[in-house]
TORKEGU-273319 format. One record per atom (N, C-alpha, C, O): z, x, y. Coordinates in steps of 0.001 Angstrom, whole numbers, plus 500000, padded with zeros to 6 digits. Layout:
ZXY/...
END
This chain:
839081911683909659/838438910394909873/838541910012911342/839425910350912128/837486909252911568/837221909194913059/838117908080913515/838208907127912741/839030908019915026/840441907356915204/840127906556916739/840445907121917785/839646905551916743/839926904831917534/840772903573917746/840521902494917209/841939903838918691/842979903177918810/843051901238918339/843795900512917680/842063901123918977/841960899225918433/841603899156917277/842072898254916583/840847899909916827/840400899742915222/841885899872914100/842194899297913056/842641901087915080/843703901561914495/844599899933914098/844876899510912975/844832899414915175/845769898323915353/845007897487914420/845546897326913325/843779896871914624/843479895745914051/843478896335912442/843097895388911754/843710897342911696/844182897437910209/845716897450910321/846262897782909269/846323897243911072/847528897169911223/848225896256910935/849142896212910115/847717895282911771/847633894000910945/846946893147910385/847196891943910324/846184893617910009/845613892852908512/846198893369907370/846045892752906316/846981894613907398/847690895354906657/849182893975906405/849449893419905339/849842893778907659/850684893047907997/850683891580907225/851634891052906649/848905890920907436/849158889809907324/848882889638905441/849140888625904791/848369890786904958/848371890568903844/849900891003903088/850392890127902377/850574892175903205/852261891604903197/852953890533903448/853907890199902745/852580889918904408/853072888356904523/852708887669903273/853530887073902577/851136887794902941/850706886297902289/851105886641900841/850715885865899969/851893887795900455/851641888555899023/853028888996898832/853272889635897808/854364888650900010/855428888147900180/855827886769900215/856852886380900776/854807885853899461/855202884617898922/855187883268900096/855672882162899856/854559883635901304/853607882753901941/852517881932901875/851606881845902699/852699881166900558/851583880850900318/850938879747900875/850998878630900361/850151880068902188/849527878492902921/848381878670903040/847926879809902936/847472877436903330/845855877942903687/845724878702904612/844964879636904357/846119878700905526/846251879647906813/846645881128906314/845961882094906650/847656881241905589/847692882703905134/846697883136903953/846541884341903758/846086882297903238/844918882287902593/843634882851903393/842602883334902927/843950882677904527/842474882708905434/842865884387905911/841957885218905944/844077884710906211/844603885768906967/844168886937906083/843347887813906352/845128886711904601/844795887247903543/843261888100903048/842899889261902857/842775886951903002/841324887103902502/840286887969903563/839750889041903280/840124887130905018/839871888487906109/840477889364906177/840037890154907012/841727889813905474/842113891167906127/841164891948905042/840572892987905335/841091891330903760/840161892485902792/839430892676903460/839666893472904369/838051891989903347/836872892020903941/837203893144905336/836994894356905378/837526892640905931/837819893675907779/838293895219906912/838033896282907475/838799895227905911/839470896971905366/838038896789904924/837621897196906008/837068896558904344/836002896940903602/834479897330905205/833625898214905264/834706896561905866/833770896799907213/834424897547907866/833725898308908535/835438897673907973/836179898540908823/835850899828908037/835364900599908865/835885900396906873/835620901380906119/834358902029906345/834118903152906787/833338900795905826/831922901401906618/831680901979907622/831241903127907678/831954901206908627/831711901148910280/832477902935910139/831819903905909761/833812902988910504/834723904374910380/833712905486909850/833026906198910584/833733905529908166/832711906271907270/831463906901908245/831457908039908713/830706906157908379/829303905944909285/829559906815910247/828732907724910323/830526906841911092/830450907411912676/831261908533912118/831159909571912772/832062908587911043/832542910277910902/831991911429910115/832089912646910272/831226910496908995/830505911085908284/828662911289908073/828080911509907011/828032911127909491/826848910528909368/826073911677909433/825001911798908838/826873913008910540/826003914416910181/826618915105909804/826606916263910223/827422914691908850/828041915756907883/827258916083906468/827018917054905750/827029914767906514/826101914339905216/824604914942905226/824012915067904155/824054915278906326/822772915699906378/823281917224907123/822371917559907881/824010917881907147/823827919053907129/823853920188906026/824601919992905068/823200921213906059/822690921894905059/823430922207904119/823007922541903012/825106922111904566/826029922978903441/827335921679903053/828535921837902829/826583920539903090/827332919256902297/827193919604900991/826432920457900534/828043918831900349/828621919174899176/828979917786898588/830173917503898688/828072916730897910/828435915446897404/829611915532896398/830679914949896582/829350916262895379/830593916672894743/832020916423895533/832700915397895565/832339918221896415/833294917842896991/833793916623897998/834897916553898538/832736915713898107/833200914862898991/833749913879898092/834869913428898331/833075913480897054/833554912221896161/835085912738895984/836100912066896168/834989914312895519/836697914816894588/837547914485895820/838647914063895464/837387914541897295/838261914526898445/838646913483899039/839585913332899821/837382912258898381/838048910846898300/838942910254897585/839867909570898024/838542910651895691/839212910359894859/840563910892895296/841453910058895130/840973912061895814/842007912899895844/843013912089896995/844226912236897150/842368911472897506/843028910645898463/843425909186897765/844555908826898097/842719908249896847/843177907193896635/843706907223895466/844149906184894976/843768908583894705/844341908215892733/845566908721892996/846171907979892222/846312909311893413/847945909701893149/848588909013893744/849815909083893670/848037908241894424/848789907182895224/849597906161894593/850770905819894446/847888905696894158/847848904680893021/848356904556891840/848619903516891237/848554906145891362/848994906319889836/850838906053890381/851748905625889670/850881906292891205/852606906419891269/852710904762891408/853262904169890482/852314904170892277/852360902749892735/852337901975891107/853283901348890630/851335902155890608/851196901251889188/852296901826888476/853145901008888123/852557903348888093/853996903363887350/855441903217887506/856261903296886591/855737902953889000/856444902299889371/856655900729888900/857679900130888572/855325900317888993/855428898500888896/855617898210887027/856236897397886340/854731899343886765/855011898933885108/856318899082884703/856751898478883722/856965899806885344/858259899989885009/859131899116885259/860004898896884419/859098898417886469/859525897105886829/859368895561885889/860265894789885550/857798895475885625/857655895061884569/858532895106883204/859407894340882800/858107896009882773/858745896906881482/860900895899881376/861479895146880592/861234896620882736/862574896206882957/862486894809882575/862829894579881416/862132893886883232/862158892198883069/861664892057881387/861608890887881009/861502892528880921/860372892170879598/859296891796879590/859021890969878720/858560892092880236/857069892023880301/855903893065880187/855176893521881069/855929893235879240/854898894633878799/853411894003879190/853184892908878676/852418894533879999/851104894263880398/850539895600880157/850811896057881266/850153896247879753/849307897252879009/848017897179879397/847268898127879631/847749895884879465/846337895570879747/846070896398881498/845537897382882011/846770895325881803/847054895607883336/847335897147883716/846876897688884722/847988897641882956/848416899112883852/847218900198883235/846813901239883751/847029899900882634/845735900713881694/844539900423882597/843975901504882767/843876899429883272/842770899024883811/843271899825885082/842588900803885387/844527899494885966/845027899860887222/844641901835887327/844215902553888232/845031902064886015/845027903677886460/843702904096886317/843203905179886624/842976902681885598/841537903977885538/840588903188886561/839377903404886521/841080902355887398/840131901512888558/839228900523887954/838037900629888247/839554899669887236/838326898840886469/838406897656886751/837455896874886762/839763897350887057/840405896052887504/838966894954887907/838746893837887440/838267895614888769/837928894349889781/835973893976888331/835408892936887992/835795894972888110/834941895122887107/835246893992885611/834459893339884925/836522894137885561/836704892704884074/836222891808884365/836106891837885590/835664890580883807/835221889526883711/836613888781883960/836668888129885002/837596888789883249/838874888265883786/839776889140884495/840459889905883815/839887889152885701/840471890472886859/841921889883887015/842884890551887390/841970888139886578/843329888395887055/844798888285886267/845904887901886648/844333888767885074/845309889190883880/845300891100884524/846318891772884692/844024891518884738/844220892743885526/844920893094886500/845364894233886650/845100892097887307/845751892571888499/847546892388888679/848207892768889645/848051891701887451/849249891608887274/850270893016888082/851133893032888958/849616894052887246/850421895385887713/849776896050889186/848780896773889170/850256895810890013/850045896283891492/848595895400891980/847566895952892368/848731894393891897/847525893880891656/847005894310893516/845963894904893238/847049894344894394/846004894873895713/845032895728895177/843824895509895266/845689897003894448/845059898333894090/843914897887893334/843563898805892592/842791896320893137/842257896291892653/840710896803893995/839585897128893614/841148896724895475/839948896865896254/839589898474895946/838553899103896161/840791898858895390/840260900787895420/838868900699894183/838079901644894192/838728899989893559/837448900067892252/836594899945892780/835525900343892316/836708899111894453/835379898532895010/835094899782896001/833972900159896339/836348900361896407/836128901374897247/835598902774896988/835139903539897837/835750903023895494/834822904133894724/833480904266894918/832782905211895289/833165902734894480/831864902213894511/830920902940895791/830001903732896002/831686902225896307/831246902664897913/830961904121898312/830025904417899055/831774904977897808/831965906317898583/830731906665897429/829766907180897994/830556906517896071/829371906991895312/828115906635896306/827407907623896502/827764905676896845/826275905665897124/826743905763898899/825785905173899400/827253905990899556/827341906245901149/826830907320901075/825662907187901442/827145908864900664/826159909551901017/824467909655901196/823952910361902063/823822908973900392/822605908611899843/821859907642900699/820655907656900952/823023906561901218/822104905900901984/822130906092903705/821256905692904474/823690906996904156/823619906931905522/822276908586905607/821563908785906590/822279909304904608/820898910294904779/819655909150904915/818561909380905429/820004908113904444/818438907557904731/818516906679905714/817451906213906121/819522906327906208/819627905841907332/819623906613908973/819339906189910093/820095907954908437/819914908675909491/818237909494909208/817760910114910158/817808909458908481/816257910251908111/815394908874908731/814645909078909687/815497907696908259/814468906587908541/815199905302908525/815393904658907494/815518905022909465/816294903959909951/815869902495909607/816491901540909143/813940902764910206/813380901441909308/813392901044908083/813411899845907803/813384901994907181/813077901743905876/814813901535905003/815129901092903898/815793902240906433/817315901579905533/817407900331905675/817813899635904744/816922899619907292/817389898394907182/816206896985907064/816219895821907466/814965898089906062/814585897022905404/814867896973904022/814752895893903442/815227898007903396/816076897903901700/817866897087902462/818391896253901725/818322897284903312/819269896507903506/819448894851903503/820177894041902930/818120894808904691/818318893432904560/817628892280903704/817846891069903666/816434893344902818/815903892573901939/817350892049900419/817585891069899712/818062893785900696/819526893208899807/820104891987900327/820315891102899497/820362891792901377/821274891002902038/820745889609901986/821517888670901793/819075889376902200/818619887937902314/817876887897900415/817019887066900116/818279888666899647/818560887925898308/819883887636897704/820034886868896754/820979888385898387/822102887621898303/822586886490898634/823262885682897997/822137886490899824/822319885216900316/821352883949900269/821624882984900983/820197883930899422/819444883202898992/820272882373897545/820057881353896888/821019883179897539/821636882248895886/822715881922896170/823168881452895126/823402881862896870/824412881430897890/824322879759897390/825048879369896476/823283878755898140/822721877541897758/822991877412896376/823976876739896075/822248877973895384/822267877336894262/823718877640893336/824040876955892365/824334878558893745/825504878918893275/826778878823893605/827766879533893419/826451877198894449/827730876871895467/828719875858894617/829864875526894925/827584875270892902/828869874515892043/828995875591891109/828770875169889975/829185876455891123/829510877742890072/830176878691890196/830220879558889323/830984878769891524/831943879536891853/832531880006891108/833048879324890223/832670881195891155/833587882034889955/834330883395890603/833656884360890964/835807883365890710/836358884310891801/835931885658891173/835481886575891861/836137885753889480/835397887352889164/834302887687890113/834032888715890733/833986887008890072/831874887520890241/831933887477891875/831410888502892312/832456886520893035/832191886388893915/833076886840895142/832684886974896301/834630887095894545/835406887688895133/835444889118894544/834653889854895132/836007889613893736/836469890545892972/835622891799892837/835953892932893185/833976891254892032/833017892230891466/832577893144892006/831948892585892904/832427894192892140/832199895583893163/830906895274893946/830733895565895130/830134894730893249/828096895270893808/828241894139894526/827340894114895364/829214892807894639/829061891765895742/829982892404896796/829385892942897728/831213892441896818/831450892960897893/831158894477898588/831817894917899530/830114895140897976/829595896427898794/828919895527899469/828125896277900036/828640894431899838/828235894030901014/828819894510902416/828411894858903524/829882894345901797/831073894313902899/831332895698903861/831918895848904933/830608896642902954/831005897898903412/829668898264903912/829720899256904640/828534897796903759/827099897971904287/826942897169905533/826080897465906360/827708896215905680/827933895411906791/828325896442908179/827672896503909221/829718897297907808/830248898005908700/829047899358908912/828873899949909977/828402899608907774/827301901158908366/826175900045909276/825479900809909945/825824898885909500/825052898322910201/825288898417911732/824685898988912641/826823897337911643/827201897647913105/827288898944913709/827264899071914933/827388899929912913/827752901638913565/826641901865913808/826633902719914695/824939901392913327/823783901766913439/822901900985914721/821949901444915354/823625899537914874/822987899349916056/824098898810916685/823729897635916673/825586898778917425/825859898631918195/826904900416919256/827992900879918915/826306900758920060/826689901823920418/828057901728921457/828339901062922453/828727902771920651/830161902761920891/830607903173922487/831634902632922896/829929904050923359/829895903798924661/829556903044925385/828824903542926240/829698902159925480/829428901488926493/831019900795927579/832168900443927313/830175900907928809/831503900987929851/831368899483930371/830270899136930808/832348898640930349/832215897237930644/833450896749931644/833890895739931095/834074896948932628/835408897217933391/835519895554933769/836624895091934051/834188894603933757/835264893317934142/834787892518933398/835171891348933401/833896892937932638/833486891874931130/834086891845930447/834554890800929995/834397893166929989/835325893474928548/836334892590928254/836421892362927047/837084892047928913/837998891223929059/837496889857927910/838010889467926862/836129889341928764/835480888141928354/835022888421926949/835186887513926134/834535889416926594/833932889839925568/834888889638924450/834782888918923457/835859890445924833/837144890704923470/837891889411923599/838858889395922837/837758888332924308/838287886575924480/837314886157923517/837812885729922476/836086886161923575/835599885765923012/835374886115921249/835021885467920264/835721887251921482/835674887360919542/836788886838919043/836848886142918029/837758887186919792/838920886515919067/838701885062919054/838949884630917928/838216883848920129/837351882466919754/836900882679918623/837459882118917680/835566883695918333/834687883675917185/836206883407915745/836246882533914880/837050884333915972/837624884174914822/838693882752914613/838981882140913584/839068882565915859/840204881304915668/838915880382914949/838992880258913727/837680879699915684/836901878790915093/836606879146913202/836379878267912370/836672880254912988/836114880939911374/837511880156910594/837432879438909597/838853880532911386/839936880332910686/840191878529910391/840776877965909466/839605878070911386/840192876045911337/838547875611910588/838189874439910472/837742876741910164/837137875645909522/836750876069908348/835775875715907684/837700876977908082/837971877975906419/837575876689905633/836479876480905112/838678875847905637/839071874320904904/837702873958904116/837365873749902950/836897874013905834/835632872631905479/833849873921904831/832697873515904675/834224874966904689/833048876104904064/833385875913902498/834537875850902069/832322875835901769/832112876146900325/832765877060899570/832531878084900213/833357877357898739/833943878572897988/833031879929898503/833360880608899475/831517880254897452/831003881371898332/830366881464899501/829335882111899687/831062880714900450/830823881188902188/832164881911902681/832326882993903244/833045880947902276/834015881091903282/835018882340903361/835780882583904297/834780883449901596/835490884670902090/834724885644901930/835217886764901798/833595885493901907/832516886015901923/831788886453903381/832218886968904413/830537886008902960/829281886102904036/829803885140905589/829319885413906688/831088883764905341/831553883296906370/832359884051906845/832360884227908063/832953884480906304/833828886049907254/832945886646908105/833346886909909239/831846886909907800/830571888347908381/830834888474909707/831137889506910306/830692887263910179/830342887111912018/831647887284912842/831453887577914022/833080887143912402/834292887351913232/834109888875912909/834009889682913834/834060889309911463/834284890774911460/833490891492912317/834028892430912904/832148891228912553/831020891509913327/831517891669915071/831372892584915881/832027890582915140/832307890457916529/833809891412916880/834174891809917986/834472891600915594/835761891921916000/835643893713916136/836397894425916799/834888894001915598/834466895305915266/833746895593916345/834305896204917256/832378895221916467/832131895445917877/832427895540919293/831777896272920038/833315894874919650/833478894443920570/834952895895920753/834925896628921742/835969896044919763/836954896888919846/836695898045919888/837294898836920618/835471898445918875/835064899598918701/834469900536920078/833734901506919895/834954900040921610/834277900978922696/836055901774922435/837093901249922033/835735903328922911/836440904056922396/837556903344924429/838722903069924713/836551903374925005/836920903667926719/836885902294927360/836278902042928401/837758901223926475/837365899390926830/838996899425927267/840029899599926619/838644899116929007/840143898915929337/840345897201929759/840840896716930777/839762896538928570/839925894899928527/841442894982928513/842160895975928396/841722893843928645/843241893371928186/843674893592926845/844617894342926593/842764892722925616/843491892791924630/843217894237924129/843841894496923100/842348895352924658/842550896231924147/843557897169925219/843779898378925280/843734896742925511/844870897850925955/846602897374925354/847566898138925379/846620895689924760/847591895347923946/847464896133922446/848300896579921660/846199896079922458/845987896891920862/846567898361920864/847219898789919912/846239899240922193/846599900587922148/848084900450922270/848596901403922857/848733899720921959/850332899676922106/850584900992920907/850456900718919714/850796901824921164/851050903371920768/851740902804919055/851298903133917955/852571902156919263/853688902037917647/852739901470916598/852726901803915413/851677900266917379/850890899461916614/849771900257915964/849265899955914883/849336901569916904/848318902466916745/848993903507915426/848320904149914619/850120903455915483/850585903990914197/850701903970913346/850344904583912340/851543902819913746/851350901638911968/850189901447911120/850300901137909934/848784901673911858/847508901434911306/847351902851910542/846926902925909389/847709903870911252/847199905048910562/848039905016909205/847517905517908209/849590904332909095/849768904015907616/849315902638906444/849690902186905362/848444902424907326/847877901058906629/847280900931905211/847234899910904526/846849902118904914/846444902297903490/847467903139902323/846927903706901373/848775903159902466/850182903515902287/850823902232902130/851500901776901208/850552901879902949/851130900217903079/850724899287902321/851645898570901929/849324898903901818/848731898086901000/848686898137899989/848651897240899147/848676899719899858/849446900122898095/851146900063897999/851630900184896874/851791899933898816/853177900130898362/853709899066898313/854679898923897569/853217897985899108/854315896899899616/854390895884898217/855334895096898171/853096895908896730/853891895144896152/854786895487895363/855509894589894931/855028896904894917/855948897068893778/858067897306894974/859223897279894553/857506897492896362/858957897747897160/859326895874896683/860266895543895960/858261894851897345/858510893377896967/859063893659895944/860152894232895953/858588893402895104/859433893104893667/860483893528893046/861292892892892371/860415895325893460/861779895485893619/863199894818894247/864336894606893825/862492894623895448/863827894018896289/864107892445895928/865052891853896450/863103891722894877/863550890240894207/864524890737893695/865673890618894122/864046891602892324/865171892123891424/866203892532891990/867157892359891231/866555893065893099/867616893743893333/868470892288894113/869697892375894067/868097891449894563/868375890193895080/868907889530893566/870077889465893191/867690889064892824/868340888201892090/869381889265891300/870480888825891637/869590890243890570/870081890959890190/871744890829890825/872620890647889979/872061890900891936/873304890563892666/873520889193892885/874598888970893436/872915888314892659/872794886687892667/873022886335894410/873618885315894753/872544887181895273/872446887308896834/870954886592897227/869800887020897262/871662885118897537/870228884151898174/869965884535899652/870731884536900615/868520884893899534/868131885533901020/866991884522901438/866054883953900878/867474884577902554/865931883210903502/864743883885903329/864675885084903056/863965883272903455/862874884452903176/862520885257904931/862209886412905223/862659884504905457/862260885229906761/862907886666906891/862327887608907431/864180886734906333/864798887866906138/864447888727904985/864632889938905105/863941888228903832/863603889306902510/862084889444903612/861397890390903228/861555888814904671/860130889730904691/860448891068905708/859963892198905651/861442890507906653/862201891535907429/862254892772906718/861427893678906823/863460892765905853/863883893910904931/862957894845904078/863001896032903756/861909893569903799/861228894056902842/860091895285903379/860090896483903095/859271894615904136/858946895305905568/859071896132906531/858218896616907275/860634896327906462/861395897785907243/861214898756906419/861032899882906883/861221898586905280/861655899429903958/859706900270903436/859161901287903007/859558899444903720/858205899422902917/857029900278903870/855931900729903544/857957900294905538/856863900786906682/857830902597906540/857283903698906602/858978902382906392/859890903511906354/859472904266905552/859293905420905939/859192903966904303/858761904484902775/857711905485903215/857774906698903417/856750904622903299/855578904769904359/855112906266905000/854314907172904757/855864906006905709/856099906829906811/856663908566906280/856499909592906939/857317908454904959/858221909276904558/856476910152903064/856586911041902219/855806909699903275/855469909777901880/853677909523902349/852804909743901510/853455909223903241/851791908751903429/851422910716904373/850256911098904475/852181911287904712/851740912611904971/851185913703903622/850169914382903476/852259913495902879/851940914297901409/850849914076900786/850080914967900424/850603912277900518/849783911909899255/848099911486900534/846972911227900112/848396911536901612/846720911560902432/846467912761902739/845253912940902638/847368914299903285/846630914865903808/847157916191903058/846337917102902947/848409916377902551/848607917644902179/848184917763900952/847329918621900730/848580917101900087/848002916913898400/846945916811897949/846504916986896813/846320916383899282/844261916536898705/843941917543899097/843073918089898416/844393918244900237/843907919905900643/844464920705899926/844026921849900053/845821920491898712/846184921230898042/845378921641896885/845210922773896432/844981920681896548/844221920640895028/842744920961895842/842051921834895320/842242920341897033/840458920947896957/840407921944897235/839377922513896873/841628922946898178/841649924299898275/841721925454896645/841470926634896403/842079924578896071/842108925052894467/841017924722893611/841051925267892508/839969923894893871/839410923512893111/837787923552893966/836732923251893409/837922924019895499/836748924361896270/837168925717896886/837100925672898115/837617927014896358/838058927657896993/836818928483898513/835610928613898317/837525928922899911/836681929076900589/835853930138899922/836269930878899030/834194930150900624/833618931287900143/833344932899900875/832713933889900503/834537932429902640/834496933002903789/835399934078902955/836405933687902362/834990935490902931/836110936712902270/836892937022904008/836240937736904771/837794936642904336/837931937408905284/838645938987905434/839532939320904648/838229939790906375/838206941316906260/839712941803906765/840066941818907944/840584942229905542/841910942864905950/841694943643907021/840631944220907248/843030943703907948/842625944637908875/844025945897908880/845216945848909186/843184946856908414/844264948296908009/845688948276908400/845976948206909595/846296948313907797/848064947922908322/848282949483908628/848182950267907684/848612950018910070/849003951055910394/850738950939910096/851426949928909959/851175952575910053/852461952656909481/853058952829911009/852242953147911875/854449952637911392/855545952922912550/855048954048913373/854878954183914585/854876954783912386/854357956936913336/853096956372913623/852777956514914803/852282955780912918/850707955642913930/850470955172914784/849606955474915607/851496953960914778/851526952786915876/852028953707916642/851241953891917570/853022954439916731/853940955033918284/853158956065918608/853221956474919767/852270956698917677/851491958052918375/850465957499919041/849929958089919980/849930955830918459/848752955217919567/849435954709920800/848625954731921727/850133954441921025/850854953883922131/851058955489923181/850763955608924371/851569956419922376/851619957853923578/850579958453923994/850422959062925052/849583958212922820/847768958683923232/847593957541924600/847262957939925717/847864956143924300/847377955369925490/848102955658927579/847709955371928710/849210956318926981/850387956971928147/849701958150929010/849690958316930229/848986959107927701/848650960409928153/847143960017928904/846509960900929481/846579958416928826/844831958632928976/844741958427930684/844821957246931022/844591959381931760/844437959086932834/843957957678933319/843299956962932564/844387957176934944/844191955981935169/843213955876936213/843771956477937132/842163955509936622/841668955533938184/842565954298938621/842604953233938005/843426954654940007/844409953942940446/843701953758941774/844153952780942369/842678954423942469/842211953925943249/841118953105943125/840590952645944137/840599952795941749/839627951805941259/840425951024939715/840450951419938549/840810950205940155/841385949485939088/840307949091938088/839147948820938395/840883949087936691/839602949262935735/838942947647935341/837945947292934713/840155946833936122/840113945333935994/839523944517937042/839367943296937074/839196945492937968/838020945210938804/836286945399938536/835614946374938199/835950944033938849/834173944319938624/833778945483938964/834037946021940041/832840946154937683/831742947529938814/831574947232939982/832158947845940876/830613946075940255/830101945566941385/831200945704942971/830827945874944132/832755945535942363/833398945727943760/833797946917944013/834423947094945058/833558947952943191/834182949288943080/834193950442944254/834858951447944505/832608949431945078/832042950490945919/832550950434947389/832258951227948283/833597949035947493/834522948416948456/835755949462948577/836436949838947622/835884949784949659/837171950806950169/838326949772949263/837871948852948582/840109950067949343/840745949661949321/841972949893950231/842672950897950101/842100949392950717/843580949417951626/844596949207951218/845580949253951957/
END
């Protein structure tokens, strides 16, 4: 997947701020943090997707199949360990949810009409249902986006301005299933990010703007955040998100932007932390809950500033110990087994000890021209040597 350093950081923390708000922060402000960090993992996905996968997809020896199995292979063992961990946790306290861990392992979560009896058991792992979604029709449409560009982003935005046409009439009917949760509304979110990758181009060299530019998105977003309050239910984590993500994405996404805040973003540790960001969003609620239990369990009252500390060291450590296996070795294990190559490559004759040493004395016995070195061009050969 394609790795540019600010992009890296800014899932870093949105990774961060949704551990905060899901570590028992519960304020409007972390409501606002919360809720953009989804959305930004869902554009951020696109946008990424788009620029790594755009001629892979239209070259002759793609393979839709193997691409879906190499996604799945990346987000289900993750997940399956994360939810049986938590059911078990569950399970311990007395709380059997069946419902919940049954929906969690087969991705349906965000699909129920009631999602949030679903989301009890690891409840984050409900964006991976939306993220399936996604990887099923990305091949299909960045080929038609890269074949005819007009005709993607007029099926795009004719999608986009009938979504947002009912916006108005469906502003006393809010319903978090349908408007937060439901897969086919938020693939907005991820068609959003193949847009910006389609018309804003990632080179561009800006040495005393950039500065102003990346000031200014971050404005775009402080203003999105103080007037969360005063937006309608479906604006404000929705389609009112669009324009910070828009700006935040753009503007970071130059690979070669030596602005200020991006060169705070390339802070190397922060650039790391992002590459475990999707390790992180699945793990951090069942390490939480563990570490209540293990708190209340010892009757040890902890401030919270410190259970987010701990919780957080533990949870980036984990991380760190375990996001190599289940992203990169465990999916090449199984697609190397299940796509084996079709390249035969050609043994090459294993000579025995006596053949090897009789080629080595044949090479002793083969005369040398020492007055024309053989490592000299023809062309200089005809030059005396002194």
């Amino acid at each position: 997947m394609l790795k540019i350093p600010q992009l890296q950081s800014l899932r870093a923390l949105a990774a961060t701020a949704i551990f905060i708000h899901h570590g028992g922060l519960y304020t409007w402000y972390m409501d606002v943090f919360g809720a953009f960090a989804v959305l930004l993992f869902f554009c951020l996905s696109g946008f990424l997707m788009s620029a790594h996968y755009s001629e892979r997809v239209v070259a002759p020896g793609f393979s839709y199949r193997r691409f879906i199995s190499g996604k799945l292979l990346k987000l289900y063992p993750l997940n399956v360990c994360c939810a049986v961990l938590f059911f078990v946790l569950l399970v311990s306290e007395g709380h059997i949810h069946l419902y919940s861990f049954v929906a969690n392992l087969t991705l349906t979560q965000a699909w129920l009409l009631n999602p949030s009896q679903a989301l009890v058991c690891n409840g984050p792992a409900w964006t991976l249902s939306v993220t399936i979604l996604f990887y099923f029709i990305f091949p299909p449409l960045i080929a038609l986006a890269m074949a005819d560009r007009r005709k993607f982003f007029f099926i795009i935005g004719a999608a986009f301005l009938l979504y947002l046409s009912t916006i108005p009439w469906l502003s006393g009917r809010y319903h978090e299933s349908v408007f937060y949760f439901f897969p086919p509304v938020r693939i907005f979110d991820f068609l959003l990010g193949m847009v910006v990758w389609l018309l804003v181009p990632s080179g561009i060299k800006l040495r005393r703007r950039q500065t102003i530019l990346e000031i200014g998105a971050v404005i775009v977003f402080i203003g999105y955040v103080a007037s969360y309050r005063f937006l309608p239910p479906t604006v404000r984590e929705l389609s009112g998100a669009w324009i910070p993500a828009i700006a935040l994405i753009a503007v970071f996404a130059q690979r070669e932007s030596r602005g200020f805040i991006s060169r705070v973003l390339s802070f190397k540790p922060l650039v790391w932390l992002g590459g475990l960001s999707f390790s992180l969003y699945l793990v951090h609620r069942p390490i939480q809950y563990l570490l209540s239990l293990c708190f209340k369990g010892a009757g040890i009252e902890v401030p919270f500033w410190l259970y987010l500390i701990i919780g957080y060291a533990i949870t980036v450590g984990l991380c760190a110990m375990i996001n190599p296996f289940f992203v990169s070795r465990l999916p090449k294990m199984v697609m190397s087994r299940l796509f084996p190559s079709r390249h035969i490559a050609l043994e090459r004759p294993r000579s025995s000890l006596r053949q090897t040493w009789q080629n080595v004395r044949q090479r002793k016995r083969t005369p040398v021209n020492r007055r024309y070195p053989p490592l000299l061009p023809h062309r200089l050969r005809h030059l005396p040597l002194h």
